[in-house]
N, CA, C and O of each residue as an XYZ file, in Angstrom:
712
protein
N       5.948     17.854    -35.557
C       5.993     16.973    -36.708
C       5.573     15.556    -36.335
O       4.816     14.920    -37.068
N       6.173     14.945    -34.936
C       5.532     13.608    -34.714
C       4.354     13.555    -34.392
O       3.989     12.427    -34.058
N       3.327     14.624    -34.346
C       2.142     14.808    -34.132
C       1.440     14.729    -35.692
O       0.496     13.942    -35.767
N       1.638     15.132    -36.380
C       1.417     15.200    -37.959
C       1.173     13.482    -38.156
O       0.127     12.960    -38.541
N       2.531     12.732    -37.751
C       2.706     11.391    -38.565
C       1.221     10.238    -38.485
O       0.817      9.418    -39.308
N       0.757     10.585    -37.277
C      -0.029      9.536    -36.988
C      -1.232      9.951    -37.757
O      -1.682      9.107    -38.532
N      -1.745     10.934    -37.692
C      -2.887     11.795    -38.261
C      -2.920     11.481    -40.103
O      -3.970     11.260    -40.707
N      -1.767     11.519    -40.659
C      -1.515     11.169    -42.009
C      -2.205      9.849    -42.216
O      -3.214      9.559    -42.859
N      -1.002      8.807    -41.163
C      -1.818      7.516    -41.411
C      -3.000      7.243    -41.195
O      -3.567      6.559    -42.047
N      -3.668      7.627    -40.145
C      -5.077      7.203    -40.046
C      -5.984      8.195    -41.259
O      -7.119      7.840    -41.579
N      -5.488      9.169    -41.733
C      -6.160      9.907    -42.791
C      -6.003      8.496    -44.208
O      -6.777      8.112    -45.086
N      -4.632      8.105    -43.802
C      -4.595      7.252    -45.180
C      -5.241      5.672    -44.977
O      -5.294      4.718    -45.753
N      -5.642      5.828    -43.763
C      -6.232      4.090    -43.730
C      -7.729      4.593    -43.670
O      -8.555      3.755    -44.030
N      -8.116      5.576    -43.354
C      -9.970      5.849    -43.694
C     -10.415      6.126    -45.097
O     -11.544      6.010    -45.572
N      -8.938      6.641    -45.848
C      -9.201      6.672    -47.147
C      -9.551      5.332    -48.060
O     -10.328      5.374    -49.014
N      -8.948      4.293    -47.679
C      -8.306      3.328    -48.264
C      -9.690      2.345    -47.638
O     -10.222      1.581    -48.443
N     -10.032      2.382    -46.720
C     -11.291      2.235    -46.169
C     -12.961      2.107    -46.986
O     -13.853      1.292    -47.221
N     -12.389      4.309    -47.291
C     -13.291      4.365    -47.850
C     -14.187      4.029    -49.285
O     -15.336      4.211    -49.690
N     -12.819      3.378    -49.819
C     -12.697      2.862    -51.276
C     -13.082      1.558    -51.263
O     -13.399      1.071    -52.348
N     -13.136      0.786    -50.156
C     -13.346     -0.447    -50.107
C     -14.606     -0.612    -50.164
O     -15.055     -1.532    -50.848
N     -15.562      0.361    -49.362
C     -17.055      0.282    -49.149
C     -17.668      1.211    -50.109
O     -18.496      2.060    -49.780
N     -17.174      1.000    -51.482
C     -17.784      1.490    -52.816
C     -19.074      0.352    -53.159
O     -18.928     -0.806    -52.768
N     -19.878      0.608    -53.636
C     -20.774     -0.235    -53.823
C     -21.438      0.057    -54.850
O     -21.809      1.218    -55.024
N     -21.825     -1.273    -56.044
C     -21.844     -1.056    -57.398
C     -24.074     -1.390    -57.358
O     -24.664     -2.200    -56.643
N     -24.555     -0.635    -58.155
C     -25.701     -0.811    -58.555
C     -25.834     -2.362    -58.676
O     -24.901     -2.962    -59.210
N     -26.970     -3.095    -58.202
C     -26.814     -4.597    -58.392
C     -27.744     -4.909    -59.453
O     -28.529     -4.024    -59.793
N     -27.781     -6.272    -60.149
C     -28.514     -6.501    -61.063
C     -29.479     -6.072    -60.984
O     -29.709     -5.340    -60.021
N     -30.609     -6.361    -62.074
C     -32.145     -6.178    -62.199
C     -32.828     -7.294    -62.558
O     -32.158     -8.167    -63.111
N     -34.095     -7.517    -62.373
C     -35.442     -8.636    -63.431
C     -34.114    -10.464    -63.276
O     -33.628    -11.146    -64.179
N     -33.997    -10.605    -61.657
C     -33.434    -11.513    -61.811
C     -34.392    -12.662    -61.840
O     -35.330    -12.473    -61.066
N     -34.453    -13.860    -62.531
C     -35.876    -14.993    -62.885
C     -35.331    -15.904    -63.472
O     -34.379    -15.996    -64.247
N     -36.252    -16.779    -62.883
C     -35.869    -18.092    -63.875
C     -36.606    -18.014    -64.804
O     -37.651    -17.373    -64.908
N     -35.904    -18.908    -65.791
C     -36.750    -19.391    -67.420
C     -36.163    -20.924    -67.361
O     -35.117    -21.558    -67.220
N     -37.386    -21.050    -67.541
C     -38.318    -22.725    -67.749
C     -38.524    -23.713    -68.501
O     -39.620    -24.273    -68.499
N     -37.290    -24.199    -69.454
C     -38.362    -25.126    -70.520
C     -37.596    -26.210    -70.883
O     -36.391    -26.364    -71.083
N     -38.734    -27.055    -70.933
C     -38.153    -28.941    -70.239
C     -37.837    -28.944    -69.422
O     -37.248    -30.024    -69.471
N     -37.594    -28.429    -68.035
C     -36.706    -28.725    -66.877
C     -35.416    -28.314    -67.064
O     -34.410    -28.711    -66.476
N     -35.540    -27.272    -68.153
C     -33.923    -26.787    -67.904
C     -33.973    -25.740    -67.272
O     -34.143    -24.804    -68.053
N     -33.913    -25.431    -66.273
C     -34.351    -23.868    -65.267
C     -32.778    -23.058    -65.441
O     -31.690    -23.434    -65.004
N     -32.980    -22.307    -65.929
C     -31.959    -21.068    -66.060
C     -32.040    -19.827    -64.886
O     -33.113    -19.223    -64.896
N     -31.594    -19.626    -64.436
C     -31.448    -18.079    -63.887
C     -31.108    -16.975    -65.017
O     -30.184    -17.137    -65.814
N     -31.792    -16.045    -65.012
C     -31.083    -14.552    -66.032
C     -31.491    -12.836    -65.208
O     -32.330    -12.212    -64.559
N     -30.473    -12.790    -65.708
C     -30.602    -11.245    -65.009
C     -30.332     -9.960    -66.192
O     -30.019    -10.091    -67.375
N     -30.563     -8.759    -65.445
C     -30.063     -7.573    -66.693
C     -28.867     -7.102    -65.767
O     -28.786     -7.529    -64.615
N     -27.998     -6.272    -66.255
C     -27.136     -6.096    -65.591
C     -27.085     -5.032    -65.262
O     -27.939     -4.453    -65.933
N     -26.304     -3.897    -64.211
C     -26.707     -2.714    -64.208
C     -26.231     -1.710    -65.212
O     -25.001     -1.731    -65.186
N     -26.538     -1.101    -65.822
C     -26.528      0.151    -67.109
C     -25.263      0.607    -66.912
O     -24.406      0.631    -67.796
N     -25.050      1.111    -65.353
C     -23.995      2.037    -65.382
C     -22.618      1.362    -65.371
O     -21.630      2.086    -65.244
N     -22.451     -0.141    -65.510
C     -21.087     -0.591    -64.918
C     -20.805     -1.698    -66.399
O     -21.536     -2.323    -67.168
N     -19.332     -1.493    -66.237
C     -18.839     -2.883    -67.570
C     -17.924     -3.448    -66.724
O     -17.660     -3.067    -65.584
N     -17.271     -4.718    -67.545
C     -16.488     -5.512    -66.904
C     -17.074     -5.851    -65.097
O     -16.612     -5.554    -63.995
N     -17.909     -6.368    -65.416
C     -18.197     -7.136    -64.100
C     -18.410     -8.218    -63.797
O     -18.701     -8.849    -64.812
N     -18.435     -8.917    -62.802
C     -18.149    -10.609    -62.481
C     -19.289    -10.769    -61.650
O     -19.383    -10.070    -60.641
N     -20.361    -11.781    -62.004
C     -21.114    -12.584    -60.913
C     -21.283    -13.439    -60.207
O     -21.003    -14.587    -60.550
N     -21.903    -13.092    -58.743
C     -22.037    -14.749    -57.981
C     -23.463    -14.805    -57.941
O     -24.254    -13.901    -57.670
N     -23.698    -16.109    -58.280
C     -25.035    -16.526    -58.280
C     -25.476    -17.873    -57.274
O     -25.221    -19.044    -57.553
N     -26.150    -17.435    -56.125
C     -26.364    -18.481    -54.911
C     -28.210    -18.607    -55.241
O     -29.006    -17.836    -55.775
N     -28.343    -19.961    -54.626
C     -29.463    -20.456    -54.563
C     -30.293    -21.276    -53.406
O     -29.642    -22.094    -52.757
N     -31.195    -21.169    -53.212
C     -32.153    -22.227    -52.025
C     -33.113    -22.703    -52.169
O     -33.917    -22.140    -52.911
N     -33.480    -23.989    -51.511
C     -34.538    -24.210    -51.303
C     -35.466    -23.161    -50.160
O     -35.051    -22.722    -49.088
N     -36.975    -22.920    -50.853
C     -37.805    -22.336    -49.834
C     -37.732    -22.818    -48.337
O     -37.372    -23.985    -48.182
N     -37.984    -22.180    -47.369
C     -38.021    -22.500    -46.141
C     -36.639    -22.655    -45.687
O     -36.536    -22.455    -44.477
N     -35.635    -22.926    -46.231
C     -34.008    -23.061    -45.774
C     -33.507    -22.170    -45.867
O     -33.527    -21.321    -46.759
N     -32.668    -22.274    -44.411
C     -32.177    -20.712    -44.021
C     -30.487    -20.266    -44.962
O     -30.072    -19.140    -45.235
N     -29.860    -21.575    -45.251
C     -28.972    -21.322    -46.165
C     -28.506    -21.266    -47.229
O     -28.802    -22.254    -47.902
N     -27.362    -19.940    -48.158
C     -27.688    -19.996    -49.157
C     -26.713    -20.983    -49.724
O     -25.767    -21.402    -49.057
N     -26.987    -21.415    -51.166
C     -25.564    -22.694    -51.790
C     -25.298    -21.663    -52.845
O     -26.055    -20.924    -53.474
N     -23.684    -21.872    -52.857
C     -22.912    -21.185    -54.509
C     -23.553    -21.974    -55.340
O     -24.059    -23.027    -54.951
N     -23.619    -21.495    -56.795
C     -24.476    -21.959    -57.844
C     -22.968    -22.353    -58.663
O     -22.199    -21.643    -59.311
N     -22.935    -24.136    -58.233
C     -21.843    -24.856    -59.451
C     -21.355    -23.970    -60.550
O     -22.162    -23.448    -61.320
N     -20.000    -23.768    -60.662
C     -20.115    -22.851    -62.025
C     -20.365    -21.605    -62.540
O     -20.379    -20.990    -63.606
N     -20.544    -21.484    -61.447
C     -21.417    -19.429    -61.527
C     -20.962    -18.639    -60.365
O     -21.798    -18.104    -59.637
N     -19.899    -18.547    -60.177
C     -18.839    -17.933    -59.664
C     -17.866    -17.007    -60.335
O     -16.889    -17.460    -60.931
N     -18.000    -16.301    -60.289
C     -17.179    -15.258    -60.746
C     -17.216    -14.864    -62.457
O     -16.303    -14.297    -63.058
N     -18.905    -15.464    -63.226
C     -18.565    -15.446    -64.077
C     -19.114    -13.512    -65.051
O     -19.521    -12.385    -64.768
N     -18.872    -14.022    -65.751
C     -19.765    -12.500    -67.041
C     -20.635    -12.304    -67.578
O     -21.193    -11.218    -67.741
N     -21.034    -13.712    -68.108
C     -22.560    -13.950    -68.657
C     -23.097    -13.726    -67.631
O     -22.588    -13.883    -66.521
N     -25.090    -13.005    -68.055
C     -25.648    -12.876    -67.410
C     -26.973    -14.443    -67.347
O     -28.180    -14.239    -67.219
N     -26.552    -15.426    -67.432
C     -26.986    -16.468    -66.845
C     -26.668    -16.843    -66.419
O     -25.534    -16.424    -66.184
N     -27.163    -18.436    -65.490
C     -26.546    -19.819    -64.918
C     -27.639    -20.466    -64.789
O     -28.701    -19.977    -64.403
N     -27.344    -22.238    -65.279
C     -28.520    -23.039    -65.468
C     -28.110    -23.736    -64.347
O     -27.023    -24.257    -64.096
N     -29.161    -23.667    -63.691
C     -29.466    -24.254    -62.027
C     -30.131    -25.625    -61.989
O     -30.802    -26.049    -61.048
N     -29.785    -26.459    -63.468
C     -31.377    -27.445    -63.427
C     -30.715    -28.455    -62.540
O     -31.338    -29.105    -61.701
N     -29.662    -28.542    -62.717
C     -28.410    -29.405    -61.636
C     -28.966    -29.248    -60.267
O     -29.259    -30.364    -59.837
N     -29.209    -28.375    -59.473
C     -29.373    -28.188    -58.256
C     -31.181    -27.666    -58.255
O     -31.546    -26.916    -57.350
N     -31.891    -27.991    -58.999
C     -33.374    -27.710    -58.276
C     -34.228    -27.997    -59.884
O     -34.599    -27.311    -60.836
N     -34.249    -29.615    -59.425
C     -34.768    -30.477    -60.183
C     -35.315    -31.224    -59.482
O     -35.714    -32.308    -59.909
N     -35.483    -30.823    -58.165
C     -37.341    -31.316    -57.372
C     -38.001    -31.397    -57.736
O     -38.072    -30.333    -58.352
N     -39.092    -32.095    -58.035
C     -40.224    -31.181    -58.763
C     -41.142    -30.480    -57.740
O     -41.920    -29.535    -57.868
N     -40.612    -31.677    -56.089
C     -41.928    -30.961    -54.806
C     -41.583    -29.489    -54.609
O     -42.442    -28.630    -54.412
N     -39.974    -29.195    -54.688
C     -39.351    -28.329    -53.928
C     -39.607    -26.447    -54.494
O     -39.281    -26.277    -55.669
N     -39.898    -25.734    -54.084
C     -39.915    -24.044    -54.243
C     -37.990    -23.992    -54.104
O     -37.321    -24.660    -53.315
N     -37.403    -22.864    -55.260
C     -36.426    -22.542    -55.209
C     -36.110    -20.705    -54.747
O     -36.891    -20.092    -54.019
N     -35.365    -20.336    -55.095
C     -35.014    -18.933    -54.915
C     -33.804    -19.017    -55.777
O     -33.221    -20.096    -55.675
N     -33.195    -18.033    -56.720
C     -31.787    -17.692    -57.018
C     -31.987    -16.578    -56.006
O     -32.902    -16.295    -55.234
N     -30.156    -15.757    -56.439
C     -29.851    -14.173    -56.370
C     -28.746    -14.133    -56.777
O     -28.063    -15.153    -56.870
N     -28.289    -12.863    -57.135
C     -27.101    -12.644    -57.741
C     -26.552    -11.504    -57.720
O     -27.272    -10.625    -58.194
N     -25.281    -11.076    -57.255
C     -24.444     -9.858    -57.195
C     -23.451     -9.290    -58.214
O     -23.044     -9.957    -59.165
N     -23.103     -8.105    -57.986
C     -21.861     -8.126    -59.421
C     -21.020     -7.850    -58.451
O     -21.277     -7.752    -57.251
N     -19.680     -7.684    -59.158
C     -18.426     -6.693    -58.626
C     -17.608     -6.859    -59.570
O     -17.498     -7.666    -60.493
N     -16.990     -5.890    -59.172
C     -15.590     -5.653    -59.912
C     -14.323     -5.553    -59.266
O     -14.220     -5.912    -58.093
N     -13.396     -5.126    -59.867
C     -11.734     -5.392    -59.448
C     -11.767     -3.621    -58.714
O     -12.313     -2.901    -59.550
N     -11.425     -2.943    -57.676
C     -10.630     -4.123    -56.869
C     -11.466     -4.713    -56.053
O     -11.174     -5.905    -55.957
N     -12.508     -4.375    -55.328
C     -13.129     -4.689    -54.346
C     -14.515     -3.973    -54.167
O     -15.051     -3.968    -53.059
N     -15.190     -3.274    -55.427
C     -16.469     -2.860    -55.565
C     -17.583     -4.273    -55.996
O     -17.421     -4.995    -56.980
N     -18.836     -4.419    -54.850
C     -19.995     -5.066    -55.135
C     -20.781     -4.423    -54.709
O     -20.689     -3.486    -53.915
N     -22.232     -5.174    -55.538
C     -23.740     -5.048    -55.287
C     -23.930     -5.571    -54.020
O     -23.314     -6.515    -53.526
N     -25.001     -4.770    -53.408
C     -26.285     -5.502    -53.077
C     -26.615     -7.152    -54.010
O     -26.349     -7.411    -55.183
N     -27.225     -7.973    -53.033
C     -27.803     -9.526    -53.420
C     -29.202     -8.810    -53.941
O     -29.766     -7.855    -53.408
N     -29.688     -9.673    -55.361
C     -30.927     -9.067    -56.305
C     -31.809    -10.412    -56.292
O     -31.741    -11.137    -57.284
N     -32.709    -10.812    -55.116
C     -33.617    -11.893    -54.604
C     -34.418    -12.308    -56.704
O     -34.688    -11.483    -57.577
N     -34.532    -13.871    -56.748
C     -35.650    -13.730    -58.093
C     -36.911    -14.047    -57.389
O     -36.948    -14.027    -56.159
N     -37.838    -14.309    -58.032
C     -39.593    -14.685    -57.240
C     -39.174    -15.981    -56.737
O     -37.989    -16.309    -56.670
N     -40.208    -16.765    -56.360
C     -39.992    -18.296    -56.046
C     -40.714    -18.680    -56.989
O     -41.829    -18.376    -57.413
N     -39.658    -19.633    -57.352
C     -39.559    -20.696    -58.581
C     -39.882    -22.397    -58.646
O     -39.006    -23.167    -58.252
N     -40.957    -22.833    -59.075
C     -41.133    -24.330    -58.706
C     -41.037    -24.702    -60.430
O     -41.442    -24.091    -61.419
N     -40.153    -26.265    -60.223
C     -39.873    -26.346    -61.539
C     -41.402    -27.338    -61.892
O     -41.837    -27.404    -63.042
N     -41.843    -27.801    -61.129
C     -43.318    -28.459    -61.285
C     -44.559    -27.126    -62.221
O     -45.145    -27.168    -63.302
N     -44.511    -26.425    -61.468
C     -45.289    -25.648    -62.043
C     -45.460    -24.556    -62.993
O     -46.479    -24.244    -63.609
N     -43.639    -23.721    -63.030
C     -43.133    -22.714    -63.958
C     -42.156    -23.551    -64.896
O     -41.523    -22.926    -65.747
N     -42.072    -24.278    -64.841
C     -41.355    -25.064    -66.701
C     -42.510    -24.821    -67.916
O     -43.714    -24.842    -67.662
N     -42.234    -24.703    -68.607
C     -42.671    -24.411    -70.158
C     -42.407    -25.831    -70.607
O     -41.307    -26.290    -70.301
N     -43.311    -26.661    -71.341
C     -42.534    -27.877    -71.798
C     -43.159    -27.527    -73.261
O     -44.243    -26.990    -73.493
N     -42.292    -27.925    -74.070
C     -42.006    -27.620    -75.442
C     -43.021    -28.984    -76.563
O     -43.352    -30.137    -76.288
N     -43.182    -28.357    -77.502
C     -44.087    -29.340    -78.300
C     -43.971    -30.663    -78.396
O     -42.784    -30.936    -78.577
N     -44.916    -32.001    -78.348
C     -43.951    -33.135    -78.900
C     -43.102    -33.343    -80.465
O     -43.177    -32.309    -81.128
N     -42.776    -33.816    -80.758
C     -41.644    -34.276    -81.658
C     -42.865    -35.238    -82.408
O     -43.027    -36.329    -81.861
N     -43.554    -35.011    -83.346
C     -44.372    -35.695    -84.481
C     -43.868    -36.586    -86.228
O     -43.362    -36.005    -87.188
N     -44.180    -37.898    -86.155
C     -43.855    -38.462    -87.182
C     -44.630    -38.610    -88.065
O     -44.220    -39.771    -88.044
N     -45.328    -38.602    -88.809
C     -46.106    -39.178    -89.395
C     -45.767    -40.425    -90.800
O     -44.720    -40.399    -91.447
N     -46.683    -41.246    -90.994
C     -45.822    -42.289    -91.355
C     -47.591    -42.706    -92.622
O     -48.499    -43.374    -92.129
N     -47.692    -42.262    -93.871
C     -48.877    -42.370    -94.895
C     -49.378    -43.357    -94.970
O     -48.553    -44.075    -94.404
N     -50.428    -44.187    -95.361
C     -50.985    -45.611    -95.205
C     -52.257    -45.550    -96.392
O     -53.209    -44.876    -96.784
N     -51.671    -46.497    -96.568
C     -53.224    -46.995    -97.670
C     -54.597    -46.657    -96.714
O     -55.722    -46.214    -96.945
N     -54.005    -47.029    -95.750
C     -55.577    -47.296    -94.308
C     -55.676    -45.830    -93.993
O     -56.842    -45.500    -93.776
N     -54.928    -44.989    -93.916
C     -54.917    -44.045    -93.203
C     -53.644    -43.123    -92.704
O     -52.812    -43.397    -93.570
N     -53.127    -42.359    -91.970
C     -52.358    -41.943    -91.432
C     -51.683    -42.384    -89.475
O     -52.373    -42.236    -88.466
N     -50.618    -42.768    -89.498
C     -50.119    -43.467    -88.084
C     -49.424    -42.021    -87.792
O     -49.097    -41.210    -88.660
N     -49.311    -41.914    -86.773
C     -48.808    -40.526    -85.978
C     -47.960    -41.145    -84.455
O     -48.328    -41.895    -83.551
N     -46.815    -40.478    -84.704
C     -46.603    -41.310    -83.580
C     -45.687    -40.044    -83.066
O     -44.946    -39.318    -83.730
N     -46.053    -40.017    -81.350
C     -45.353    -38.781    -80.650
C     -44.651    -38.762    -79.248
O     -45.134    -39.035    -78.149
N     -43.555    -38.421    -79.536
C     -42.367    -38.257    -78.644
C     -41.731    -37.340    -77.919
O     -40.850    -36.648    -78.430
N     -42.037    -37.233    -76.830
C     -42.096    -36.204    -75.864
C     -40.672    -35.651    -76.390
O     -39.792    -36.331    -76.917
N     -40.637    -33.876    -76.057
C     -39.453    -32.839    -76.670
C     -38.245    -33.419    -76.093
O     -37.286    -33.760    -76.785
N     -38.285    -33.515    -74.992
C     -36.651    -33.618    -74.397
C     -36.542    -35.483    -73.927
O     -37.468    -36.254    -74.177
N     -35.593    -35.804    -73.420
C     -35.873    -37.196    -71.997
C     -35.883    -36.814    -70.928
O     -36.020    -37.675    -70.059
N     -35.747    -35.407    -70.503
C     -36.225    -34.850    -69.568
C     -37.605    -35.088    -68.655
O     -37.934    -35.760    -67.677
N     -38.239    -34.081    -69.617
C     -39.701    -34.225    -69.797
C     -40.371    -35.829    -69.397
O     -41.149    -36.006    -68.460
N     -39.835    -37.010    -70.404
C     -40.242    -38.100    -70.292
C     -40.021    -38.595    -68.908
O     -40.875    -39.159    -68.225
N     -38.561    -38.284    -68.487
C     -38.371    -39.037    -67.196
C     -39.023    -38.541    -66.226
O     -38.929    -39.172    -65.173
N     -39.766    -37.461    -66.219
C     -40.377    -36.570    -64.986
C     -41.458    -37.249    -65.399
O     -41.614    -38.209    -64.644
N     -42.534    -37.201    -66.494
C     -43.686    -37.462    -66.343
C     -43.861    -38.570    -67.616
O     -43.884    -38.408    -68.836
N     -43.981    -39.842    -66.708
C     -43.833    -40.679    -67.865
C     -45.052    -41.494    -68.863
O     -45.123    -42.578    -69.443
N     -45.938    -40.284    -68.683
C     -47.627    -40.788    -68.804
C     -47.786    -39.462    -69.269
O     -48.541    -38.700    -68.665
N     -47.078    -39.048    -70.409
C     -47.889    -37.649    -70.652
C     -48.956    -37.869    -71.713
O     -48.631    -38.774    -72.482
N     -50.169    -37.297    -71.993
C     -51.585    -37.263    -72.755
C     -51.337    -35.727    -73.365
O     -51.248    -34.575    -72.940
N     -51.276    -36.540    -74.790
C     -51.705    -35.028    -76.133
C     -52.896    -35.721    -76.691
O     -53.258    -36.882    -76.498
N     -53.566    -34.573    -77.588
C     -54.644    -34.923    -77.628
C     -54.278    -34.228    -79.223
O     -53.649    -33.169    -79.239
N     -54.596    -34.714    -80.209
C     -54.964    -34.711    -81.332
C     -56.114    -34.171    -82.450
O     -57.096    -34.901    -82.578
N     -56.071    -33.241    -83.066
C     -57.039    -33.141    -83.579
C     -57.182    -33.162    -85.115
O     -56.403    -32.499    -85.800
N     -58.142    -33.894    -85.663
C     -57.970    -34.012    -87.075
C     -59.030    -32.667    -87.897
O     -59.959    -32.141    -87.285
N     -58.628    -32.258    -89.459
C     -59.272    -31.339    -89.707
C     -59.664    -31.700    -90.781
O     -58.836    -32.611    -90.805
N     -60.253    -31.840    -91.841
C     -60.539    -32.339    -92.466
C     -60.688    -31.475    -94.117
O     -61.264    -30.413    -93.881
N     -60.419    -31.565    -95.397
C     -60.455    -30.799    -96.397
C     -61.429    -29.513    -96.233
O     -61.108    -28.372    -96.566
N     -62.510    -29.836    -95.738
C     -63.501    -28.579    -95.808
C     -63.346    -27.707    -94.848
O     -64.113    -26.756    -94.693
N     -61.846    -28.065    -93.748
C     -62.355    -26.991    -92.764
C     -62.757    -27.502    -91.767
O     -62.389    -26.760    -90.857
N     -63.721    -28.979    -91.043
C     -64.398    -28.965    -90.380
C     -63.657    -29.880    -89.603
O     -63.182    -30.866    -90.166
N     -63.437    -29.650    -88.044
C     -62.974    -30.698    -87.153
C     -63.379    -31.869    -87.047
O     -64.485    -32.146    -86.581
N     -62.349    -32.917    -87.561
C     -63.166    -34.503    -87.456
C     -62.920    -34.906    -85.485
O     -63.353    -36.045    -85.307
N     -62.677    -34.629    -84.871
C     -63.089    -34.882    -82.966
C     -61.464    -34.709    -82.754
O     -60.665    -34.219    -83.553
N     -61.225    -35.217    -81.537
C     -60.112    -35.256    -80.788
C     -59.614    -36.920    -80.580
O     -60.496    -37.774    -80.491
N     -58.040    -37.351    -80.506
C     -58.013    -38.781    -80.793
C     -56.883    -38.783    -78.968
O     -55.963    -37.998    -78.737
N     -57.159    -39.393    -78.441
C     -56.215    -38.712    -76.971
C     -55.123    -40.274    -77.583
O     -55.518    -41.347    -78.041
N     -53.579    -39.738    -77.309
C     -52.840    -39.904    -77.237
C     -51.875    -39.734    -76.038
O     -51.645    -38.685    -75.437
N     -51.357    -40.954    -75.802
C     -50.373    -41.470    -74.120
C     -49.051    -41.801    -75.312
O     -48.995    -42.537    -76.297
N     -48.038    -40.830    -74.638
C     -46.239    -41.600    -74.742
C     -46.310    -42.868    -74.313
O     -47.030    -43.195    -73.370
N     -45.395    -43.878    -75.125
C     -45.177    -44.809    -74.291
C     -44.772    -44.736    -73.231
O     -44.324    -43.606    -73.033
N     -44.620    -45.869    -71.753
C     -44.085    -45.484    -70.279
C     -42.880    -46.203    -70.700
O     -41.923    -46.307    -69.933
């Protein structure tokens, strides 16, 4: 019988073991989305699992370490807006993101592409007034966000007038104020 006892326990600590190193399908299509400089991370989540919690870490390219993403720790939604931490405009980013659940089941880390907010932001239409005139029409245009403005404070739209018949009267180039 004292031969039995030990054999039980180690049967019951490989079990208990083996429950620990359960491992849950990890996200999918993890990416940023881009517009004004608000860089989001989004992911899909995996099909087969509910009630799950994410961590979402981030880097700069070329750096070997990863940072917790402010706020995006342990949460449910499948976003986190990263514009807080990679609002370089020189810098290449990376997210990734894991799930798990209670008690102790996680993913695999789900890498996104590399992300530059210089070059993958979407910037959104300007903001147009127009203001009628005996003389003519004044147009006056204001970049979408102060985002936008504070990054590039010389932005050029270009204008085009059309005229009753249909026919393009030219292009009028337009600068934000600095």
């Amino acid at each position: 019988m004292t031969d039995l006892l030990p054999r039980v326990v180690l049967l019951g600590v490989l079990s208990a073991t083996a429950q620990a190193a359960v491992t849950l399908a990890p996200p999918t299509e993890v990416r940023f989305d881009s517009v004004d400089y608000r860089n989001v991370v989004h992911w899909t989540p995996p099909s087969s699992s509910s009630f799950l919690q994410y961590r979402v870490q981030w880097k700069i390219y070329g750096e070997p370490q990863w940072l917790d993403a402010p706020g995006c720790q342990r949460i449910q939604r499948t976003h986190c807006d990263l514009s807080a931490v990679t609002s370089d405009l020189r810098e290449w980013y990376y997210a990734r993101v894991h799930a798990s659940s209670q008690p102790s089941s996680t993913s695999a880390w789900t890498l996104s592409p590399r992300f530059s907010p210089r070059w993958d932001t979407e910037i959104s239409a300007p903001v147009l007034r127009l203001n009628a005139t005996e003389g003519g029409v004044v147009v006056r245009v204001k970049p979408p966000r102060r985002t936008v403005h504070k990054k590039h404070s010389s932005l050029l739209y270009e204008i085009y007038l059309m005229h009753p018949g249909g026919q393009e009267g030219g292009c009028v180039p337009c600068r934000t104020p600095s």
